[in-house]
MINU-493564 format. One record per residue: residue number from 1; residue in one letter; x, y, z of N, C-alpha, C, CB in turn. Coordinates in steps of 0.2 Angstrom, whole numbers, always signed. Glycine has a CB too. Layout:
+-----+------+-------+-------+-------+-------+-------+-------+-------+-------+-------+-------+-------+-------+
! pos ! code !    nX !    nY !    nZ !   caX !   caY !   caZ !    cX !    cY !    cZ !   cbX !   cbY !   cbZ !
+-----+------+-------+-------+-------+-------+-------+-------+-------+-------+-------+-------+-------+-------+
! NUM !    A !     X !     Y !     Z !     X !     Y !     Z !     X !     Y !     Z !     X !     Y !     Z !
...
+-----+------+-------+-------+-------+-------+-------+-------+-------+-------+-------+-------+-------+-------+
# end
This chain:
+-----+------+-------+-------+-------+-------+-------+-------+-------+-------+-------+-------+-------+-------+
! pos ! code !    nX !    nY !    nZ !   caX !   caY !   caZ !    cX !    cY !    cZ !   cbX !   cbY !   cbZ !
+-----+------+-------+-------+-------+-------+-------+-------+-------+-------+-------+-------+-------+-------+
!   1 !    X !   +19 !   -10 !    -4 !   +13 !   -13 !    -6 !    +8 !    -7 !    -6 !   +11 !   -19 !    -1 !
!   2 !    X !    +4 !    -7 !   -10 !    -1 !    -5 !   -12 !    -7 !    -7 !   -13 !    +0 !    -2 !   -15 !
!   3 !    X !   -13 !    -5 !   -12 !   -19 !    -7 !   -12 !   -24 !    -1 !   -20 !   -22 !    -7 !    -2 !
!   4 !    X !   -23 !    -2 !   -28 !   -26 !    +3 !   -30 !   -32 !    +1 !   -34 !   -20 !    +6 !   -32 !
!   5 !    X !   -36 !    +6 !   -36 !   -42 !    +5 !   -40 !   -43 !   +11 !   -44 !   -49 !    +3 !   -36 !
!   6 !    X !   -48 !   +10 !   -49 !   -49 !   +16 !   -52 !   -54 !   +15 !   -52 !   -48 !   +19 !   -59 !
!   7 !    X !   -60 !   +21 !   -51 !   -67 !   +21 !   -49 !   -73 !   +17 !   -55 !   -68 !   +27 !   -48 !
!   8 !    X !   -76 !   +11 !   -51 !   -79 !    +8 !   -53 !   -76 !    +2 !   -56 !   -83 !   +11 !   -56 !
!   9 !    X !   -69 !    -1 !   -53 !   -65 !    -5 !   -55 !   -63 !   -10 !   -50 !   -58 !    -2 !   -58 !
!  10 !    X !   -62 !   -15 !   -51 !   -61 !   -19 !   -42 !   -53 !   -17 !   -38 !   -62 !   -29 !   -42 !
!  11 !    X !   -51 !   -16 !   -32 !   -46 !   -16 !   -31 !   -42 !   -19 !   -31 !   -46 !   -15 !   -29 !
!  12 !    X !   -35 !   -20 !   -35 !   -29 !   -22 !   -34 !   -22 !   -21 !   -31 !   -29 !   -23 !   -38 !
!  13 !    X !   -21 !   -28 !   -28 !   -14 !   -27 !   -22 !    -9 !   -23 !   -28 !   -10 !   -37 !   -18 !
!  14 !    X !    -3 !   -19 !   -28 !    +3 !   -17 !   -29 !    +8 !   -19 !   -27 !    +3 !   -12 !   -28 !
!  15 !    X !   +13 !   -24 !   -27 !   +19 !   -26 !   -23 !   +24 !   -19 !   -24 !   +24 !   -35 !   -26 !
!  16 !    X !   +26 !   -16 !   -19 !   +32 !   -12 !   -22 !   +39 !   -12 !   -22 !   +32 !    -8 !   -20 !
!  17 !    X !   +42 !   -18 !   -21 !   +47 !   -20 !   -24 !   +47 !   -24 !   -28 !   +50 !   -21 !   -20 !
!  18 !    X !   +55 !   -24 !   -33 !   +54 !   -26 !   -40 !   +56 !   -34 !   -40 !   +60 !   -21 !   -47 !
!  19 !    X !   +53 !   -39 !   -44 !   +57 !   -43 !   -43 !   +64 !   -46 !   -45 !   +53 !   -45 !   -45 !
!  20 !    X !   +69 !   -48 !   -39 !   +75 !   -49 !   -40 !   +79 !   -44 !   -34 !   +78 !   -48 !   -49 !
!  21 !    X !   +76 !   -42 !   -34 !   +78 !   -36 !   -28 !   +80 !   -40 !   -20 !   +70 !   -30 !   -27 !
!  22 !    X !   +85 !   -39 !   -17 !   +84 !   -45 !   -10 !   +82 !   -39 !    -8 !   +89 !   -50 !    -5 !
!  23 !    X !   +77 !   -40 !    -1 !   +76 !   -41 !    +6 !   +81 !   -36 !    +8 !   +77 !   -50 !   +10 !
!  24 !    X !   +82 !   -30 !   +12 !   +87 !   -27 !   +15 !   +85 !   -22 !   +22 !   +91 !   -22 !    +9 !
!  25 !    X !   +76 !   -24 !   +24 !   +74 !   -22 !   +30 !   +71 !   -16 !   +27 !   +78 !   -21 !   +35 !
!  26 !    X !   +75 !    -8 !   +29 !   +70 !    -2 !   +24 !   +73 !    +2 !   +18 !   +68 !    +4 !   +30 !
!  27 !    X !   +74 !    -5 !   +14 !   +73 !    -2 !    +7 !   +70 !    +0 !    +4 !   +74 !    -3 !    +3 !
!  28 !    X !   +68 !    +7 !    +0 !   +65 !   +13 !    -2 !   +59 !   +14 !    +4 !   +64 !   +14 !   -10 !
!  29 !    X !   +63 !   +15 !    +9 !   +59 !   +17 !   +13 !   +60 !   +27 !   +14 !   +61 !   +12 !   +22 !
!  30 !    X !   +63 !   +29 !   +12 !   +66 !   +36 !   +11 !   +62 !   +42 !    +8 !   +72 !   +35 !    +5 !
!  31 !    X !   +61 !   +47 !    +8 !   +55 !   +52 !    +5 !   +58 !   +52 !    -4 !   +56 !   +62 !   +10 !
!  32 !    X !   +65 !   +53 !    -5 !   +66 !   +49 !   -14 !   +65 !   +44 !   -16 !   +71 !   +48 !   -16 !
!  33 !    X !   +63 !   +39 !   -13 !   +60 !   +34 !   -16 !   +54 !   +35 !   -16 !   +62 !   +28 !   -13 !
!  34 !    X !   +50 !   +36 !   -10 !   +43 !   +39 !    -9 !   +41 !   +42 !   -16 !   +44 !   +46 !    -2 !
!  35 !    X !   +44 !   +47 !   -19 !   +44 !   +53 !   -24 !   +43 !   +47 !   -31 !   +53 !   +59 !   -25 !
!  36 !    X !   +47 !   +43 !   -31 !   +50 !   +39 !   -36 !   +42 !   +36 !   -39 !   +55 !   +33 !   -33 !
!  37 !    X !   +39 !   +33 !   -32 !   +33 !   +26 !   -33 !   +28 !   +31 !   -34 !   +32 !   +19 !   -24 !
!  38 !    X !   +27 !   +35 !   -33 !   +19 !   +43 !   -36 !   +18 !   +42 !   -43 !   +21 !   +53 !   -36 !
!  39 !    X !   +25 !   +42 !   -48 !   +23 !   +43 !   -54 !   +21 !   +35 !   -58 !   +28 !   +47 !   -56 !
!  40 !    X !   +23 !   +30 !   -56 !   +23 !   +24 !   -62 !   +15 !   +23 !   -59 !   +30 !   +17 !   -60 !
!  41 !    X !   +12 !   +24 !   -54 !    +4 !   +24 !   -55 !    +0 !   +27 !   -58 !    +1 !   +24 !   -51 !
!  42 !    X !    +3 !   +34 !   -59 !    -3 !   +39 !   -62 !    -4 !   +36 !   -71 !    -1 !   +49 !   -61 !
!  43 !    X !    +5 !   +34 !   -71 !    +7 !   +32 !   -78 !    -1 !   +27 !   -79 !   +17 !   +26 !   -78 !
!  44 !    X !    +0 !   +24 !   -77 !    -4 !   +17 !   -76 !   -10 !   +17 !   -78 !    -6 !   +15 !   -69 !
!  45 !    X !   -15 !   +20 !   -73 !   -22 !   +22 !   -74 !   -22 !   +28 !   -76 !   -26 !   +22 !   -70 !
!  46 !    X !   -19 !   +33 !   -78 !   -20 !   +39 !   -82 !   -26 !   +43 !   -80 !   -22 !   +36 !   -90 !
!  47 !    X !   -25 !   +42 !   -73 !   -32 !   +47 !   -70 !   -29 !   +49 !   -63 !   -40 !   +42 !   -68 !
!  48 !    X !   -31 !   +52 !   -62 !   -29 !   +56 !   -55 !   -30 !   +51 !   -48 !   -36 !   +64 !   -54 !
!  49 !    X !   -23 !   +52 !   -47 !   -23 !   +47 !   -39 !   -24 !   +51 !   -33 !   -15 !   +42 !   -38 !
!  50 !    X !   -26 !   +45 !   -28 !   -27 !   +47 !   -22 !   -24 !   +42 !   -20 !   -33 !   +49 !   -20 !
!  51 !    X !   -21 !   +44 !   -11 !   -17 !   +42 !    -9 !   -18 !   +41 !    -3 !   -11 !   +44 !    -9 !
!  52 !    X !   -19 !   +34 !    +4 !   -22 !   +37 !    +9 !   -17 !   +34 !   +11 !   -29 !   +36 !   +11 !
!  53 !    X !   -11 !   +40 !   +16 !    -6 !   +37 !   +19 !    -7 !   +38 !   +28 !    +1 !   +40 !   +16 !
!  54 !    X !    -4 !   +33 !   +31 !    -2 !   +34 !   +38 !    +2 !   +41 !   +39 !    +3 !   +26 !   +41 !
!  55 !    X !    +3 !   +40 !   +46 !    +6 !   +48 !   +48 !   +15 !   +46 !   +48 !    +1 !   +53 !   +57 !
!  56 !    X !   +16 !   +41 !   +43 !   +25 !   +40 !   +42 !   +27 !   +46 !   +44 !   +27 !   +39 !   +34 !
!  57 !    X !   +36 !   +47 !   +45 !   +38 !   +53 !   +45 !   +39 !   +55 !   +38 !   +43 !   +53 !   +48 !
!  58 !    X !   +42 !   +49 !   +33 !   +41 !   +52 !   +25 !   +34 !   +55 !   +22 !   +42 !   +44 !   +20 !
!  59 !    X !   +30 !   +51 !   +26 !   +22 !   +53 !   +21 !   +21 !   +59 !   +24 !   +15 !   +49 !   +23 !
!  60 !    X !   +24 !   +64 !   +27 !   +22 !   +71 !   +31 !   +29 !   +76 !   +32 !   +18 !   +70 !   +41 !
!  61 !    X !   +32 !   +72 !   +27 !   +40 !   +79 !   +24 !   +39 !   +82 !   +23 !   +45 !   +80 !   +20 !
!  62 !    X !   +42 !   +88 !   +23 !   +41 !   +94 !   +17 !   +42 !   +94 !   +11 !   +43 !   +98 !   +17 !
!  63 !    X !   +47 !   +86 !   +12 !   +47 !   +85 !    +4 !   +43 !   +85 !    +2 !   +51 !   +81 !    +0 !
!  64 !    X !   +38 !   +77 !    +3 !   +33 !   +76 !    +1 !   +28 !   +82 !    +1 !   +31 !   +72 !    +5 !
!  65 !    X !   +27 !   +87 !    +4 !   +22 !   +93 !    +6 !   +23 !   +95 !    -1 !   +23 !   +98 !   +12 !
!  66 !    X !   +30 !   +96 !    -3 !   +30 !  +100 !   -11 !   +31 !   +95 !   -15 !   +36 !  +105 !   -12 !
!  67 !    X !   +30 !   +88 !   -16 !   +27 !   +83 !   -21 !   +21 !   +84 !   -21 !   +27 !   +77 !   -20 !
!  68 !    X !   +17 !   +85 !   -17 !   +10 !   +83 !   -17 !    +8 !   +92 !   -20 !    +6 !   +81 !    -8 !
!  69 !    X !   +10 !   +96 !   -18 !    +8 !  +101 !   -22 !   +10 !  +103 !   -30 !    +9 !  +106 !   -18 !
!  70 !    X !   +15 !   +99 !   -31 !   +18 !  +102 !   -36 !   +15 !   +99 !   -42 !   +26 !  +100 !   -35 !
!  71 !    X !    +9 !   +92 !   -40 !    +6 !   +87 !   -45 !    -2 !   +89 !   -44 !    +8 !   +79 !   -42 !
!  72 !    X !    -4 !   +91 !   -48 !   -12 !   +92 !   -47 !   -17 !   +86 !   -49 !   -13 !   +98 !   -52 !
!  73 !    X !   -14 !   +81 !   -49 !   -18 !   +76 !   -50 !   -16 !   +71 !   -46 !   -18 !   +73 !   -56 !
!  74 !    X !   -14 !   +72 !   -39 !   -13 !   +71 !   -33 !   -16 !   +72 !   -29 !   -10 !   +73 !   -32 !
!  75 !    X !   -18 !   +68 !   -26 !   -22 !   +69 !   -17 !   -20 !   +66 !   -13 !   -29 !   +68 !   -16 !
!  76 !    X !   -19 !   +69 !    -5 !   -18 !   +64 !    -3 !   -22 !   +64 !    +7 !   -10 !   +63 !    -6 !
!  77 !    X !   -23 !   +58 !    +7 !   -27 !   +62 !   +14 !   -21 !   +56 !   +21 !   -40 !   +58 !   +15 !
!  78 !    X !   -23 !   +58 !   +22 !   -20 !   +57 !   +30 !   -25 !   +53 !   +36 !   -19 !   +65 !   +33 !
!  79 !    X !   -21 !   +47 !   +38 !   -24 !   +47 !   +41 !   -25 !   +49 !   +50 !   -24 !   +44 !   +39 !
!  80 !    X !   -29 !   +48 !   +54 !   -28 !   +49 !   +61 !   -21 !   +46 !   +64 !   -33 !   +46 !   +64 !
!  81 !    X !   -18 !   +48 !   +67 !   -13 !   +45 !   +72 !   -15 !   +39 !   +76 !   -10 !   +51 !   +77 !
!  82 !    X !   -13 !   +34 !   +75 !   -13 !   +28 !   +80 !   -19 !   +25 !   +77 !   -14 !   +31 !   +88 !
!  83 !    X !   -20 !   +23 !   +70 !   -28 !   +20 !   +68 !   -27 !   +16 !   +62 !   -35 !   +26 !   +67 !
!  84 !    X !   -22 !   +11 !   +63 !   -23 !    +7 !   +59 !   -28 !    +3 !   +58 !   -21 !    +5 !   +60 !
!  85 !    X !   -35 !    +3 !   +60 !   -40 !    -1 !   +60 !   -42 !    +3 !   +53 !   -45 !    -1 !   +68 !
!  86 !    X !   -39 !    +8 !   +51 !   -44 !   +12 !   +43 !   -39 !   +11 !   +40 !   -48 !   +23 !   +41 !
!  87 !    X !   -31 !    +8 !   +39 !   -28 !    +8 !   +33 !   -31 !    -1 !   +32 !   -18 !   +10 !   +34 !
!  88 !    X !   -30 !    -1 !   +24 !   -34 !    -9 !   +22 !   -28 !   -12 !   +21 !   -40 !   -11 !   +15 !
!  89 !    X !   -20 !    -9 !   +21 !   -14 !   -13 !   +21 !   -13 !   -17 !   +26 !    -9 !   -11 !   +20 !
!  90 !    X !   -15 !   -12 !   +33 !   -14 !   -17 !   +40 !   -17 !   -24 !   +39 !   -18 !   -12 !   +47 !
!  91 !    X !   -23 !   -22 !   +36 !   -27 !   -30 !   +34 !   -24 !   -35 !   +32 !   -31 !   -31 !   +30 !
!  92 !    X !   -21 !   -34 !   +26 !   -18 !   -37 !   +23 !   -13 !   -41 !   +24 !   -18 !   -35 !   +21 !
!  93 !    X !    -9 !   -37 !   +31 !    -1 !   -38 !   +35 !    -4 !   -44 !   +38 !    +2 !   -31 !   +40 !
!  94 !    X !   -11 !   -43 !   +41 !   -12 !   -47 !   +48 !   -15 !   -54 !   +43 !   -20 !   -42 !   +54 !
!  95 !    X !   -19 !   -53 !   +38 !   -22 !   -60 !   +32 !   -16 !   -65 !   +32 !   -22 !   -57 !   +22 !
!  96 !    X !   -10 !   -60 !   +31 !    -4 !   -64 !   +28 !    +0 !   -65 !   +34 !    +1 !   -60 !   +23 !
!  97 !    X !    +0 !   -64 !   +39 !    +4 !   -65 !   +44 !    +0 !   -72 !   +47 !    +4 !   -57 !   +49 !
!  98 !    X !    -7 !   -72 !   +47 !   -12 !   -77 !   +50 !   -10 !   -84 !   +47 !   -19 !   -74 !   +49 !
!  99 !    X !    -8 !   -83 !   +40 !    -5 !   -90 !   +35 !    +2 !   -93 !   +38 !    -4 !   -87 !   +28 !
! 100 !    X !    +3 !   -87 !   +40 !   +12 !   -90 !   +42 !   +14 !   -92 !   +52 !   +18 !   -80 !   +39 !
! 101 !    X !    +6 !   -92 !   +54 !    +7 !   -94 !   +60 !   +11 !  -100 !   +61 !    +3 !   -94 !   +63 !
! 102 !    X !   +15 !  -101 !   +63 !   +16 !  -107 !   +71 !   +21 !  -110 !   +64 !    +5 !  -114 !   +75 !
! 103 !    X !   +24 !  -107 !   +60 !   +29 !  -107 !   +54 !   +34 !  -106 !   +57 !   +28 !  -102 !   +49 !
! 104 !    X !   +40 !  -110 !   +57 !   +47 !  -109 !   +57 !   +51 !  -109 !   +52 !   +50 !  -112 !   +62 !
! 105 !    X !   +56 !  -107 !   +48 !   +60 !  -104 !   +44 !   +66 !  -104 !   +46 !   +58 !   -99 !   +43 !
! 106 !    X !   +73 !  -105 !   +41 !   +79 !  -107 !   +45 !   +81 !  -103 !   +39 !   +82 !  -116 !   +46 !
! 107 !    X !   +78 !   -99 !   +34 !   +83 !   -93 !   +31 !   +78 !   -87 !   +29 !   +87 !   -96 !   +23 !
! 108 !    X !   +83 !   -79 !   +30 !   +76 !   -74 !   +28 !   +74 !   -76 !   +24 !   +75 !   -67 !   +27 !
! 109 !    X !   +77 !   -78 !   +17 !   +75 !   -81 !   +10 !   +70 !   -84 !   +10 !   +79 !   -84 !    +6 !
! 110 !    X !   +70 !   -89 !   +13 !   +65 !   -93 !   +12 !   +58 !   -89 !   +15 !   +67 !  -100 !   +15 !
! 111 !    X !   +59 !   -86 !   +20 !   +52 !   -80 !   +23 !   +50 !   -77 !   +19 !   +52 !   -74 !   +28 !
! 112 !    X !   +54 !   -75 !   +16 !   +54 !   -67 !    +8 !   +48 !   -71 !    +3 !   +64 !   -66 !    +1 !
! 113 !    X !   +52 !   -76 !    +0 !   +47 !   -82 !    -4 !   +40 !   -84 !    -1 !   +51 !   -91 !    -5 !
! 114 !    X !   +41 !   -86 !    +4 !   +33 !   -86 !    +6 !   +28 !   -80 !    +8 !   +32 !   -90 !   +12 !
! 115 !    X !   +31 !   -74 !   +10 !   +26 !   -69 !   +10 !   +26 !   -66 !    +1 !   +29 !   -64 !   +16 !
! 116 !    X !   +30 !   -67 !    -1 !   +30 !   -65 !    -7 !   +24 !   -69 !   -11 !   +38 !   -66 !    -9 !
! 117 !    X !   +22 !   -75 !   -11 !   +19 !   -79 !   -13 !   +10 !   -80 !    -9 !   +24 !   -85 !   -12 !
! 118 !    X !   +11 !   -76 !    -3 !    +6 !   -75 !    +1 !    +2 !   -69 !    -4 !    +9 !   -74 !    +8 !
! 119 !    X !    +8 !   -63 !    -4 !    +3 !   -59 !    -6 !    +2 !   -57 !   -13 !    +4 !   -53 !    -3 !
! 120 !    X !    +7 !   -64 !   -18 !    +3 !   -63 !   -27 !    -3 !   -68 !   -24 !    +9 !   -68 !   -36 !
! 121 !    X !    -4 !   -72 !   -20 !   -11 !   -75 !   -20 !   -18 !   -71 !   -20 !   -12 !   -79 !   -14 !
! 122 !    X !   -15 !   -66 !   -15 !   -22 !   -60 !   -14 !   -23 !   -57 !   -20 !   -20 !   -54 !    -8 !
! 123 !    X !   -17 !   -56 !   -24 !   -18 !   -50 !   -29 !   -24 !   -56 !   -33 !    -9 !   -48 !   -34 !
! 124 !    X !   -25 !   -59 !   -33 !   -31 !   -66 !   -37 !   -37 !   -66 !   -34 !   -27 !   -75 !   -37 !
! 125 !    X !   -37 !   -61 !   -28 !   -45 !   -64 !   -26 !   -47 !   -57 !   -24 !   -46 !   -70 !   -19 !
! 126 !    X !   -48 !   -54 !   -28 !   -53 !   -47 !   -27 !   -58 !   -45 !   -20 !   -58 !   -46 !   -34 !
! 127 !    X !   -62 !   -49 !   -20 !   -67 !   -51 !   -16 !   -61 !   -51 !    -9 !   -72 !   -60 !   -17 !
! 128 !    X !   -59 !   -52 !    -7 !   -56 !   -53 !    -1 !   -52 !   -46 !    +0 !   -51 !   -59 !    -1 !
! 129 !    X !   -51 !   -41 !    -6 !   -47 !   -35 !    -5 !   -53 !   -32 !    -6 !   -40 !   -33 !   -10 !
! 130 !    X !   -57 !   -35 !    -7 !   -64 !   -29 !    -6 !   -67 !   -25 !    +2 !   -70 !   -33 !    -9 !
! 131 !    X !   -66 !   -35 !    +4 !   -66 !   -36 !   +11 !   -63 !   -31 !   +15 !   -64 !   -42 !   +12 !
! 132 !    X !   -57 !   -32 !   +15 !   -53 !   -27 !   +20 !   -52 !   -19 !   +16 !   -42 !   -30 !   +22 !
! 133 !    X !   -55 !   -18 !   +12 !   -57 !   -10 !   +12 !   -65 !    -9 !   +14 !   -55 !    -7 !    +4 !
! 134 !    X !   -67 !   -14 !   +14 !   -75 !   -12 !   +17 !   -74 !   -11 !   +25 !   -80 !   -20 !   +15 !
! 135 !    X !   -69 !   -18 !   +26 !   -66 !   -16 !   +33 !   -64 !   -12 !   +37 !   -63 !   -19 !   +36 !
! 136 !    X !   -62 !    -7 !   +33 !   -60 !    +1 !   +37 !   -65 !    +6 !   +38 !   -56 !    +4 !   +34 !
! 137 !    X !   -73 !    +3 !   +34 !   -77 !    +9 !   +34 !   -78 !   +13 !   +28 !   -75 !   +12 !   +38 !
! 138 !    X !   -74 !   +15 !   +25 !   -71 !   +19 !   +23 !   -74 !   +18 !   +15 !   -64 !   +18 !   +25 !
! 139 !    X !   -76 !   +23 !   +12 !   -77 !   +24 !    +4 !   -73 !   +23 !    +0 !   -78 !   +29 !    +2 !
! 140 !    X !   -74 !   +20 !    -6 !   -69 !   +21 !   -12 !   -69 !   +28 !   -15 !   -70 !   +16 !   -19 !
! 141 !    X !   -77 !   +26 !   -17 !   -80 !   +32 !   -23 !   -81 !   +39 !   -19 !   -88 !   +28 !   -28 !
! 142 !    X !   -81 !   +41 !   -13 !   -84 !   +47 !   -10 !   -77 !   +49 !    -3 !   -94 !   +45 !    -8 !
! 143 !    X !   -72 !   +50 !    -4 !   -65 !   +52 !    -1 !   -67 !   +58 !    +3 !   -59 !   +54 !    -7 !
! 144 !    X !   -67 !   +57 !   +10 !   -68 !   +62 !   +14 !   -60 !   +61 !   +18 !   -76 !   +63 !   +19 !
! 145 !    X !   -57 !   +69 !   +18 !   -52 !   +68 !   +25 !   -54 !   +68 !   +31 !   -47 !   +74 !   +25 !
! 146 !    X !   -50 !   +65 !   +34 !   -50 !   +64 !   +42 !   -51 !   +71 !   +47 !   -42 !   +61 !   +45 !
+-----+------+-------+-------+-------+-------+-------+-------+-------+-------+-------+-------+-------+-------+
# end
């Protein structure tokens, strides 16, 4: 999942898996899959991306270290170790997790469909993904690193 915008555009959620795909825990969780999901955004907006990742072990490989350089319309910042409170996906985990309290479920399938359905709802309310990127503090339009 992704949270992306082009400047002076409102932000919108990214699901990143495709639909039809099941559920398998950490699929393309991997630094080639990583490689894979960089280019079908730039495809997109046709403008130079920026990337604000956690301190994953994928997101600080050396693969990654020569992806990121190898692409000049690439940035990407990093954030502090242990601060989820500045990624606006953690937000969005906790939004959707808060919908699904006190919720019992007798197959993963049926979990998959409701979060799945949880977070095309968000992709429909801008105002609310504005919200949790306002909630980290943090700039769209003026990107400082950590």
């Amino acid at each position: 999942m992704a949270n992306t915008a082009r400047r002076g555009d409102r932000p919108r959620l990214r699901l990143g898996r495709r639909p039809g795909t099941r559920f398998s825990g950490r699929s393309g969780a991997g630094t080639a899959a990583r490689r894979a999901r960089v280019r079908p955004p730039h495809r997109l907006v046709r403008a130079p991306i920026v990337l604000v990742w956690d301190r994953l072990s994928t997101h600080v490989s050396h693969a990654i270290r020569e992806l990121i350089h190898e692409r000049a319309w690439l940035t990407v910042f990093l954030l502090p170790a242990c601060s989820p409170d500045l990624n606006p996906v953690e937000w969005v985990w906790a939004h959707v997790k808060r919908s699904l309290a006190n919720l019992a479920v007798v197959a993963l399938d049926r979990l998959e469909a409701l979060v799945r359905n949880r977070l095309k709802r968000l992709q429909y309310r801008p105002d609310t993904l504005d919200g949790f990127i306002a909630g980290t503090g943090l700039a769209i339009d003026d990107p400082t690193s950590p």
